[in-house]
C-alpha positions as a printed NumPy array, in Angstrom:
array([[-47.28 ,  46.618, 208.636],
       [-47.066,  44.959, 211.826],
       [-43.488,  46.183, 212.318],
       [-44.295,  49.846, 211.616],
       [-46.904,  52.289, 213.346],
       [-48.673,  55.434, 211.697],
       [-47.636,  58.629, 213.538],
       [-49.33 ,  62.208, 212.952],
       [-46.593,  64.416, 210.466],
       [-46.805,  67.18 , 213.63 ],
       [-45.878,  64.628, 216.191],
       [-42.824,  63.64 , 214.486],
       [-41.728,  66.904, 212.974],
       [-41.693,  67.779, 216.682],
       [-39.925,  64.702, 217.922],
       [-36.791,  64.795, 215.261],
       [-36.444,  69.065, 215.138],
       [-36.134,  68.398, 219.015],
       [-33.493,  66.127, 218.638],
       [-31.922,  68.215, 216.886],
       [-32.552,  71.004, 218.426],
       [-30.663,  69.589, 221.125],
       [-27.576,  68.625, 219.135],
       [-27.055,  72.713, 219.214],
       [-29.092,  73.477, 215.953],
       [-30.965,  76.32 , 215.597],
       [-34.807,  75.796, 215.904],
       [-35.24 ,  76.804, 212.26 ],
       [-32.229,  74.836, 211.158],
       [-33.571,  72.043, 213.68 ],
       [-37.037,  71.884, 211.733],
       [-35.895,  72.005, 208.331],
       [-33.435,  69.378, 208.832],
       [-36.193,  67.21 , 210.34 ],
       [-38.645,  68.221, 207.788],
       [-36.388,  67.505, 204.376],
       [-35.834,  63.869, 206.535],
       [-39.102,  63.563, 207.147],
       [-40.524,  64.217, 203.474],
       [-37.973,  61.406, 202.293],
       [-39.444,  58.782, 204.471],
       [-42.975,  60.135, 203.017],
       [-41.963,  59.492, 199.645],
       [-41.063,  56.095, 199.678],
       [-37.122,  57.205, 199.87 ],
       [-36.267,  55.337, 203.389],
       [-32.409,  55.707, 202.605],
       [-32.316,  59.026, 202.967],
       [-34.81 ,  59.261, 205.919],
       [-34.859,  59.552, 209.661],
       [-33.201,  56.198, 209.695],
       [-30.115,  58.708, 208.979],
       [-30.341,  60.031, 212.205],
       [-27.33 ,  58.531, 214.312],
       [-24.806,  58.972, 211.824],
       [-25.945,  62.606, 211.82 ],
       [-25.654,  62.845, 215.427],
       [-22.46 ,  61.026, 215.749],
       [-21.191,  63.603, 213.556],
       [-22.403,  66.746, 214.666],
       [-21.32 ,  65.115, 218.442],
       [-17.735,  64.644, 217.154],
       [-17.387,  68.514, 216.053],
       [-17.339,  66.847, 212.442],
       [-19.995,  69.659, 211.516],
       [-21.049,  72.89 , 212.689],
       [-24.256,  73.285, 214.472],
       [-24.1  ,  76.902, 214.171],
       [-22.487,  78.057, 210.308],
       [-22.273,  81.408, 209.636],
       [-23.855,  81.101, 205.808],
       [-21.476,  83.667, 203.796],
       [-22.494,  84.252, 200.108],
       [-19.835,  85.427, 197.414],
       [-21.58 ,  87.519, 194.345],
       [-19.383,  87.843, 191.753],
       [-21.902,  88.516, 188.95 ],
       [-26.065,  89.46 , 189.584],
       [-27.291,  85.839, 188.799],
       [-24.147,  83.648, 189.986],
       [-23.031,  82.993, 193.806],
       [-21.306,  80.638, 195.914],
       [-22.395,  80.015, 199.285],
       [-19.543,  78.802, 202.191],
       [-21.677,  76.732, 204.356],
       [-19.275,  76.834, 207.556],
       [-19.472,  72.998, 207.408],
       [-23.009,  73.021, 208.211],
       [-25.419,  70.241, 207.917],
       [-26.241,  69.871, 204.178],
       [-30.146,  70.255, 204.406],
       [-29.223,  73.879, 205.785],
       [-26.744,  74.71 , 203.554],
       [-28.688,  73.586, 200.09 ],
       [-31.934,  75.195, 201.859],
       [-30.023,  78.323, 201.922],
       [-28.   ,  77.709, 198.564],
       [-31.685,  77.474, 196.749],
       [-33.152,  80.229, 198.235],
       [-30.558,  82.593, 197.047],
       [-30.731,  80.491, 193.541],
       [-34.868,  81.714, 193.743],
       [-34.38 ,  85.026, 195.126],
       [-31.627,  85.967, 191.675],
       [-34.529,  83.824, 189.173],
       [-37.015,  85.773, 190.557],
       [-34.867,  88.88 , 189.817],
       [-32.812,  88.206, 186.617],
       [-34.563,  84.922, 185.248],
       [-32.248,  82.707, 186.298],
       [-30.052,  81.999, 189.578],
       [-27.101,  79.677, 190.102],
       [-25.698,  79.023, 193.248],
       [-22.812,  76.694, 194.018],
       [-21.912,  75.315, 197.898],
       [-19.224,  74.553, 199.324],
       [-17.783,  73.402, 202.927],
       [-21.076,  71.382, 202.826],
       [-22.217,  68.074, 204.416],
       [-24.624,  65.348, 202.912],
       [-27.918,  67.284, 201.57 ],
       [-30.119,  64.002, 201.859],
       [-32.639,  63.685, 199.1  ],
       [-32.075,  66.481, 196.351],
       [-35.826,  66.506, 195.953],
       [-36.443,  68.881, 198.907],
       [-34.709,  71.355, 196.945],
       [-36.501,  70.858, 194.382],
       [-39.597,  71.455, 196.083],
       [-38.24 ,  75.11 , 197.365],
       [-37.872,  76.25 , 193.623],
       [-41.207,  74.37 , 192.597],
       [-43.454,  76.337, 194.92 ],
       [-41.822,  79.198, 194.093],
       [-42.733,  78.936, 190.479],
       [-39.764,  77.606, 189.121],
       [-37.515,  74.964, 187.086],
       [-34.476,  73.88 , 188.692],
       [-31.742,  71.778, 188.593],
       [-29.738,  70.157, 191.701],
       [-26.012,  68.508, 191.532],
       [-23.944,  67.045, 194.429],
       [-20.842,  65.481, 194.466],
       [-20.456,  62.71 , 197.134],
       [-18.012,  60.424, 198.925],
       [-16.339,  57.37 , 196.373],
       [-18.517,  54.467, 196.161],
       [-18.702,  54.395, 192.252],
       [-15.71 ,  53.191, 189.597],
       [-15.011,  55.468, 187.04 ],
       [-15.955,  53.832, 183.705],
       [-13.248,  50.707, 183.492],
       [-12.137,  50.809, 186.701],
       [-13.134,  48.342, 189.658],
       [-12.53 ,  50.606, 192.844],
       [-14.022,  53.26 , 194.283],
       [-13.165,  57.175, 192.417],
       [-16.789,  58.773, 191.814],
       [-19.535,  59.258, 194.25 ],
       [-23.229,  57.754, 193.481],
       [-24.026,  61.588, 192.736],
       [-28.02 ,  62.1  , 192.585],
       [-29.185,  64.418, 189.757],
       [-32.489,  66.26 , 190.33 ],
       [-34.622,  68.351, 187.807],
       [-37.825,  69.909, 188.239],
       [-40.157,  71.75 , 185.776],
       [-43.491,  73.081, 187.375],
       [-47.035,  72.516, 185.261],
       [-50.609,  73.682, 185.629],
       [-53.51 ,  71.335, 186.858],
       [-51.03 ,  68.024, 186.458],
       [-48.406,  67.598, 188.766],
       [-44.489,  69.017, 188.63 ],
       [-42.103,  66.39 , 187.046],
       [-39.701,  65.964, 189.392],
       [-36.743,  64.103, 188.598],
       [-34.266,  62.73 , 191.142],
       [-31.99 ,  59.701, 190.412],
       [-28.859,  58.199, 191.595],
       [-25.822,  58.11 , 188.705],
       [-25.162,  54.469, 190.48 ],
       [-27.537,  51.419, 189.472],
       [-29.1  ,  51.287, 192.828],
       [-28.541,  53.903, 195.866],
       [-25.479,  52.317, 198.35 ],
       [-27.942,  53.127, 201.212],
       [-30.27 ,  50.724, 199.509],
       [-26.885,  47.862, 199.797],
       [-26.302,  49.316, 203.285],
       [-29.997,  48.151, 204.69 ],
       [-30.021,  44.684, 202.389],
       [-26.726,  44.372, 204.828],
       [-28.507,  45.053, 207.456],
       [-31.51 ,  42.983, 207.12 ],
       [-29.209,  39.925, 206.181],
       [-31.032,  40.202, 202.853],
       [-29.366,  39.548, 199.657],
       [-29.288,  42.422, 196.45 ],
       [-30.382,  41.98 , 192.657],
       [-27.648,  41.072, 190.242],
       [-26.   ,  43.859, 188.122],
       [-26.007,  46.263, 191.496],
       [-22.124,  46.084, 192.681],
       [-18.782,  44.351, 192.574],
       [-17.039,  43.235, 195.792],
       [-13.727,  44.433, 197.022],
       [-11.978,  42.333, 193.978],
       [-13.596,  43.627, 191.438],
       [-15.945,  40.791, 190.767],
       [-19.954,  40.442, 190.818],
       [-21.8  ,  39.7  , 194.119],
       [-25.355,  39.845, 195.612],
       [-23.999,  39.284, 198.799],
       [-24.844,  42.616, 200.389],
       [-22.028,  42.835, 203.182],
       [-19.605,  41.769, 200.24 ],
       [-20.488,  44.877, 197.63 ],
       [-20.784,  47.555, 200.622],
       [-17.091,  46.689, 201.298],
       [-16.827,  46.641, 197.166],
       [-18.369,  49.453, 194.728],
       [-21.789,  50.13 , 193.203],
       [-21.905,  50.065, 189.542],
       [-22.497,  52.878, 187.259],
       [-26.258,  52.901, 185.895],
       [-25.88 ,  51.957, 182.294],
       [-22.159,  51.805, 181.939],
       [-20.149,  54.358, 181.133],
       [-23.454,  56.826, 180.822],
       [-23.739,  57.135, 184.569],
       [-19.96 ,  57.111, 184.807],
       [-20.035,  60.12 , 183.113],
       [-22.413,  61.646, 184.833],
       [-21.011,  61.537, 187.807],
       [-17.925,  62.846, 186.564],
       [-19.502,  65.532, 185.423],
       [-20.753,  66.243, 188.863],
       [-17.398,  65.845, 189.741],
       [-16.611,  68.776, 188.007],
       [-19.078,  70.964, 187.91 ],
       [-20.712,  70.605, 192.177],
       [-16.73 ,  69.938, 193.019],
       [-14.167,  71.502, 191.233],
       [-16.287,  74.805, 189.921],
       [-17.742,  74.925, 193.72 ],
       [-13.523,  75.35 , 195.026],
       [-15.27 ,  71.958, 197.248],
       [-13.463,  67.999, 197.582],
       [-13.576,  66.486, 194.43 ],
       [-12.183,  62.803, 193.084],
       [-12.156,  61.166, 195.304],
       [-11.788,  64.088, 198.196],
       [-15.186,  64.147, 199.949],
       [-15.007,  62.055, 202.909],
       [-17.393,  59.14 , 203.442],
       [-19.686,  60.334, 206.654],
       [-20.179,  56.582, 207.66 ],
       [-16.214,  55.167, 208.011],
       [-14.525,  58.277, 208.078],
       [-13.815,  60.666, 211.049],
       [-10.986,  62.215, 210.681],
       [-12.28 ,  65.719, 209.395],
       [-15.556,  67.402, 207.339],
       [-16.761,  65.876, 204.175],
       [-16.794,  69.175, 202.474],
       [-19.237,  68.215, 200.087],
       [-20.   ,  70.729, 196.976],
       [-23.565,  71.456, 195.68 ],
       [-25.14 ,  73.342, 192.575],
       [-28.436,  75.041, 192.405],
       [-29.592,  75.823, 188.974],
       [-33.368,  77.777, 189.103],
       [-34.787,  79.605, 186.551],
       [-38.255,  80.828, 184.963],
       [-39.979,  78.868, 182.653],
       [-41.868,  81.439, 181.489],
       [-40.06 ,  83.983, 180.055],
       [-40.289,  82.352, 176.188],
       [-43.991,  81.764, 176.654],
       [-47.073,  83.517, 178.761],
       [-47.371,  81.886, 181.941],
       [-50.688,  80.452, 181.094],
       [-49.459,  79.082, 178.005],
       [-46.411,  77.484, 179.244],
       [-48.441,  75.481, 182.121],
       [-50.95 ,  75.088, 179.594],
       [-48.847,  73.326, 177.845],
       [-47.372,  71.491, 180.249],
       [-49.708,  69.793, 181.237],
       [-50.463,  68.924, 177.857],
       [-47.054,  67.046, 177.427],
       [-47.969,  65.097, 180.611],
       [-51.143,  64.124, 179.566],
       [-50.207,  62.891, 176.317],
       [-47.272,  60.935, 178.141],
       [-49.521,  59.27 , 180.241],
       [-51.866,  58.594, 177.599],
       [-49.11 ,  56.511, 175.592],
       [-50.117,  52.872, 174.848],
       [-49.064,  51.167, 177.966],
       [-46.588,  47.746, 177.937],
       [-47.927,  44.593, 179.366],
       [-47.687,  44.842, 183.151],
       [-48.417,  48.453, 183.349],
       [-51.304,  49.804, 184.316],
       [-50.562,  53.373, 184.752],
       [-47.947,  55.319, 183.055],
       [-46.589,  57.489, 185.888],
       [-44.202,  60.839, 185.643],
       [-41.26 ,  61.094, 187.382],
       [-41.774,  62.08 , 190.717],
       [-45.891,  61.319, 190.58 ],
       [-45.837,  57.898, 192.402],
       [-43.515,  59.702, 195.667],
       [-45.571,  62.416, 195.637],
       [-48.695,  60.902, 195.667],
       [-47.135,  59.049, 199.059],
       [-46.049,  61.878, 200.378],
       [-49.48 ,  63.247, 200.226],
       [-51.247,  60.345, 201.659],
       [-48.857,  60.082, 204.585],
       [-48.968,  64.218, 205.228],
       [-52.997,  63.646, 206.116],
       [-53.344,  60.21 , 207.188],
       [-50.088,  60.27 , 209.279],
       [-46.771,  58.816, 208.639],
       [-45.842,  55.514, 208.317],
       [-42.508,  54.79 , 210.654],
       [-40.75 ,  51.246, 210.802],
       [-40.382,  50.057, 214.661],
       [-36.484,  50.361, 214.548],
       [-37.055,  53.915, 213.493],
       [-38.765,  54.591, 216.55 ],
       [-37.167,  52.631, 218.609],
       [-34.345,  54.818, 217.33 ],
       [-35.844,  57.867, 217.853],
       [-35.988,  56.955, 221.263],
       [-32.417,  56.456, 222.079],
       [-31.225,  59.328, 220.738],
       [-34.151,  61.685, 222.658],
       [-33.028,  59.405, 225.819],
       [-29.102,  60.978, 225.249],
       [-30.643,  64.617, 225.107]])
């Protein structure tokens, strides 16, 4: 596109860790932050890519998180943990969270970890990915700021909430599941806004409760719950479960990083990981795995579709091109980039 450019993965790993890196992150913490960004904008997910940068920065600039948590993990039982994250940024906190949800599946079968005194994780994918390549299934929950009614309601209680499972095959690829509770992401409303473009019908009220695809109108409104009260409850659920059972901000509690200042998000996570083989050989199980994929995708397709794809297949299949061929950035991005390497 004439409005993006192609640049190596190493080049820009380098570029955003060092930005980072600068913002008082610790090099690892620095490269995994840029790294989970990074993979987002590979897989087609642009709302939760570098484009996130500033706000990030603003943040960690204000003292609004901690460049520098001290991680401490609570153990109450072998296979169940909480993790404070110090208010660190969320991609090191749920990097850490999963890990120690790996290292107890990996022990015992099955780990669960929750997080609190978190930030925004970005895409729950890249955790995911942690307990994929170690052999695993996993689950991911968040909680997030309000930008969802509960079910009958017209302003803002839940957050959008992503829900992410994973379950690891043999030759095929992993499904990997990772959805928004909301109809459509709010980052996808906040760049219609501002592109001046307007958004599909069905996607949000505006700050009277009625129906808009004026962009500008439902960011200062609510998203809608996908299907209803089913994604109401969902999120709810999240509520719960990443909020409440994590001792994080909950209903309404976790503060929105883009209008509010005034003190940490404290955002709660859950890691879920866990063997899939432990009912089944391992050869069988991804044996038969792949199996249920390839009898998915060999379903009689609808009109319009040429390819039936798994969940997860078409990102990662972008996020594979991009890794060897380079990745693609949009001009604003880099112009972006820029600025904040020019502020050091």
């Amino acid at each position: 596109m004439s409005d993006s450019r192609m640049i190596a993965y190493d080049a820009l790993q380098a570029r955003v860790a060092g930005i980072f890196a600068g913002l008082g992150l610790a090099a690892d913490h620095a490269a995994r932050v840029a790294e989970c960004l990074i993979e987002a904008d590979m897989r087609g997910v642009a709302t939760h890519g570098i484009s996130r940068i500033p706000i990030y920065a603003r943040r960690l600039r204000e003292g609004l998180v901690n460049p520098r948590p001290t991680l401490a993990l609570e153990t109450p039982t072998p296979v169940m943990a909480r993790l404070d994250g110090d208010n660190g940024m969320g991609f090191v906190v749920g990097t850490a969270a999963m890990a120690a949800a790996i290292e107890r599946a990996q022990t015992y079968g099955v780990g669960l970890v929750f997080a609190r005194h978190s930030n925004h994780f970005g895409m729950a994918t890249a955790y995911l990915l942690q307990a994929v390549d170690a052999g695993l299934a996993a689950m991911v929950l968040t909680n997030a700021s309000r930008t969802m009614p509960v079910w009958g309601g017209k302003t803002p209680f839940l957050g959008t909430s992503p829900l992410g499972m994973a379950a690891p095959a043999g030759a095929e690829p992993p499904l990997l599941l990772d959805m928004a509770t909301s109809v459509a992401a709010r980052g996808k409303i906040r760049r219609a806004m501002q592109r001046g473009e307007p958004i599909p019908e069905g996607w949000a009220l505006d700050e009277h409760g009625k129906p808009t695809t004026d962009a500008a109108a439902a960011y200062r409104g609510v998203v809608l719950p996908l299907g209803g009260p089913k994604g109401s409850g969902l999120s709810l659920m999240m509520e719960a479960m990443a909020g409440v059972m994590a001792g994080a901000a909950f209903g309404g509690g976790v503060r929105d990083q883009y209008s509010d200042f005034s003190a940490p998000q404290n955002v709660g996570h859950l890691f879920l990981a866990f063997r899939p083989d432990l009912f089944l050989p391992d050869g069988q199980y991804r044996a038969d795995m792949d199996d249920l994929v390839r009898r998915a995708k060999a379903c009689p397709r609808a009109d319009g579709f040429d390819e039936i794809l798994m969940p997860g297949e078409r990102e990662s299949r972008r996020a594979a091109e991009q890794r060897r061929q380079g990745v693609i950035v949009a001009q604003a991005d880099l112009d972006m980039l820029a600025a904040e390497e020019a502020r050091g």
